[in-house]
N, C-alpha and C positions, 0 to 999 in steps of 0.2 A: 504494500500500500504506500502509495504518495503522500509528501506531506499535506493535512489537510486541515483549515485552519475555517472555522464556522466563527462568525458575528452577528449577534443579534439585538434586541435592545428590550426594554421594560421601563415603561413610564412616559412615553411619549405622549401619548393622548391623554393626558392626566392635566387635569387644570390647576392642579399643585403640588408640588414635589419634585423629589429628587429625578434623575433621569439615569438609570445603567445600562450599558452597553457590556456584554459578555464576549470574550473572546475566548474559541474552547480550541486547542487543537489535538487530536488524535494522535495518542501514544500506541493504540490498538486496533484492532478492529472495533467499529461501534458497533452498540446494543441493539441485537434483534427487535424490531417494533419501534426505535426510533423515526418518528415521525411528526410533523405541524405539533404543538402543544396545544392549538384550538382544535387539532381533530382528536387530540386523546381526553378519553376520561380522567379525572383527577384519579381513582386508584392508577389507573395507567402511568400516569406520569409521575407519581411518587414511585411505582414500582419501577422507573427505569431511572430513579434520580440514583441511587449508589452507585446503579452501571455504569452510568453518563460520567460521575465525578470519580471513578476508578480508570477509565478507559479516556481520558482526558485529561490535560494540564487546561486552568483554568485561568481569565486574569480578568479585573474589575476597571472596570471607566463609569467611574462617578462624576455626574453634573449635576450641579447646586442649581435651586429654582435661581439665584441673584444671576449667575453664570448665563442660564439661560433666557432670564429677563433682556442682561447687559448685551450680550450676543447673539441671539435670536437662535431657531430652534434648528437650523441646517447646522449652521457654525458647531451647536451644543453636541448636535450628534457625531460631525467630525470630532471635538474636544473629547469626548464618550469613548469613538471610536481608537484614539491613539490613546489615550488612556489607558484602555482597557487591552490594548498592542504592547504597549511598552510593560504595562503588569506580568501580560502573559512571558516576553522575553526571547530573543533569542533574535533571530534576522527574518523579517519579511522583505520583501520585493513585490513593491505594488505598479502597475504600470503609469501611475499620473499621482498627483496628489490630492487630486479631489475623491480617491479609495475605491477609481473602477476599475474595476476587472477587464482586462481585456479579453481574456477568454473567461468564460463563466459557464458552468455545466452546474446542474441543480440534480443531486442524489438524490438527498431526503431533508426534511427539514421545512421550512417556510414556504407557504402555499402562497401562488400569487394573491395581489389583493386583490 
């Protein structure tokens, strides 16, 4: 397996609060059933939380509501996004600095909006 490094976010549509950006990357194979967290059930998704956080290195990007007041909410999520890159550690290679992907293929994980 390649290396493989998933970002997501929690707090965004929230009209107050903190904003987190998760960066996981794949030490293993991932968990059987891994899939959207809106299409799993909450037993589902607590029963793949161990697997996720053992077959994974994790890293945190916290945005402060001030942060995202002062800087608006693209900005906050790039700040999130490196954040939560630099916690994680190690070397990324991103093709631009606005954090797109030039090639992008979708396994599992986040279902369009």
């Amino acid at each position: 397996m390649g290396l493989v490094v998933g970002i997501d976010e929690v707090g965004r549509g929230c009209w107050a609060g903190p904003l987190l950006v998760v960066a996981a990357r794949a030490k293993r194979t991932l968990p059987e059933g891994l899939a959207d967290s809106k299409t799993l059930t909450k037993s589902q998704r607590e029963s793949l939380y161990d697997a996720i956080v053992d077959s994974c290195e994790l890293g945190e990007g916290w945005v402060q509501p001030e942060e995202i007041d002062k800087h608006g909410l693209t900005q906050a999520m790039r700040l999130g996004v490196s954040r939560a890159l630099m916690a994680l550690g190690g070397f990324l290679a991103l093709s631009d600095r606005r954090y797109r992907i030039s090639r992008r293929r979708r396994v599992a994980g986040e279902s369009p909006a």
